[in-house]
C-alpha positions in Angstrom: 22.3 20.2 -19.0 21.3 16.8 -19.4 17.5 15.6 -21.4 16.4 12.3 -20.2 13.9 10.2 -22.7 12.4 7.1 -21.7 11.0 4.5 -23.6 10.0 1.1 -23.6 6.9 0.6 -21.1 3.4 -1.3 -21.9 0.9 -3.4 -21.1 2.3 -7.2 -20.4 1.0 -9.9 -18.7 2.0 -11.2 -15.6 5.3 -13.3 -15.4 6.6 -11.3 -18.4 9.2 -9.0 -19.5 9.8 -5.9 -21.0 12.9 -3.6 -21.3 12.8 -0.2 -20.7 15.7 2.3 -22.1 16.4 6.0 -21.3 18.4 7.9 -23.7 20.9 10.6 -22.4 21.5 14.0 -24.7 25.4 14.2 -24.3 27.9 12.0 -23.0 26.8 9.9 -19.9 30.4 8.9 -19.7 30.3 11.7 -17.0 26.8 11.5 -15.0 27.5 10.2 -11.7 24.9 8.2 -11.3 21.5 7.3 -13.3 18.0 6.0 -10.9 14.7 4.3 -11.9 12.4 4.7 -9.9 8.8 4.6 -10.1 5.2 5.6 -9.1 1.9 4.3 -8.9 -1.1 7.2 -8.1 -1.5 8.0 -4.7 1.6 6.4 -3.5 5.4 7.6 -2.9 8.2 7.8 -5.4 9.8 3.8 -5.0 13.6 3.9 -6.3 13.7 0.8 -8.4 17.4 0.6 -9.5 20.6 2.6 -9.7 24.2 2.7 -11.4 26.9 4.4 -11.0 29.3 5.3 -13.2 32.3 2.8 -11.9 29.5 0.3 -12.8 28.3 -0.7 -9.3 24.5 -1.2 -9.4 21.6 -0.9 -6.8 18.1 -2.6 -6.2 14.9 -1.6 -4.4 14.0 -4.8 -2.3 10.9 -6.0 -4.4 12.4 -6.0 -7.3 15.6 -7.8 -6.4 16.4 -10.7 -8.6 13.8 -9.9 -11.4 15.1 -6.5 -12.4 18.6 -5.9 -14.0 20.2 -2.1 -14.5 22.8 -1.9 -17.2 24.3 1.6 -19.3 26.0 1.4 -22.5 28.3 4.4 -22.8 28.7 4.4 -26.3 24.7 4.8 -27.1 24.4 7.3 -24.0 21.6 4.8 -22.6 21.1 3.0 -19.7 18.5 -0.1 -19.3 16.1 -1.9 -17.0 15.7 -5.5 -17.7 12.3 -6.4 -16.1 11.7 -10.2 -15.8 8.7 -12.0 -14.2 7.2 -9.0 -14.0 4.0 -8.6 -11.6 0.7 -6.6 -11.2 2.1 -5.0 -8.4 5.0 -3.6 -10.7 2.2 -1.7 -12.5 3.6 2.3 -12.2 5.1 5.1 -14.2 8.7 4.6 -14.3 11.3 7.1 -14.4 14.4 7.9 -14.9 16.8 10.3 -13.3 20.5 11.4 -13.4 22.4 13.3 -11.2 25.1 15.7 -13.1 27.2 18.2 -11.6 25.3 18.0 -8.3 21.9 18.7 -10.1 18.8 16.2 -10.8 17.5 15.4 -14.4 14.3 14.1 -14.7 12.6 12.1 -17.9 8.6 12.3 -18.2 8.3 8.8 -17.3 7.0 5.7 -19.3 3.6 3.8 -17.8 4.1 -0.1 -17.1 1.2 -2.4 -16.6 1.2 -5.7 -15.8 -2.1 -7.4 -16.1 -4.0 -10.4 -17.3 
């Protein structure tokens, strides 16, 4: 069983940056692989970023460039750096692991990038 928590979102203004961090109960040493992906109201689930756990990493097209994934192991967390941020990034991000061939969901964290 794995509990995602995410934290981190806000309001910002466009060309900023905020940092978003979901914390892992248990080790995440062992979780294949860990997603963001977000959501804006009406629209489809976007996958934003991924990591794996030999460390390769994964972008959605519109945020390539701007958006960095990372994972500490020892503070069962993994990151997303989001730079020059833009209204259009405005959406509830999540984040997800996959475990043992199962899906973990967090309850998300609202970004929103306006003026």
């Amino acid at each position: 069983q794995v509990q995602l928590v995410e934290s981190g979102g806000g309001l910002v203004q466009p060309g900023g940056s905020l940092r978003l961090s979901c914390a892992a109960s248990g080790s995440i040493f062992s979780i294949n692989a860990m997603d963001w992906y977000r959501q804006v109201p009406g629209k489809q689930l976007e996958l934003v970023a991924a990591i794996r756990s030999g460390g390769s990493t994964g972008y959605g097209d519109s945020v390539k460039g701007r958006f960095t994934i990372s994972r500490d192991n020892a503070k069962n967390t993994v990151y997303l750096q989001m730079n020059s941020l833009k209204p259009e990034d405005t959406a509830i991000y999540y984040c997800k692991a996959i475990h043992g061939g199962l899906e973990y969901w967090g309850q998300g964290t609202q970004v929103t990038v306006s003026s």
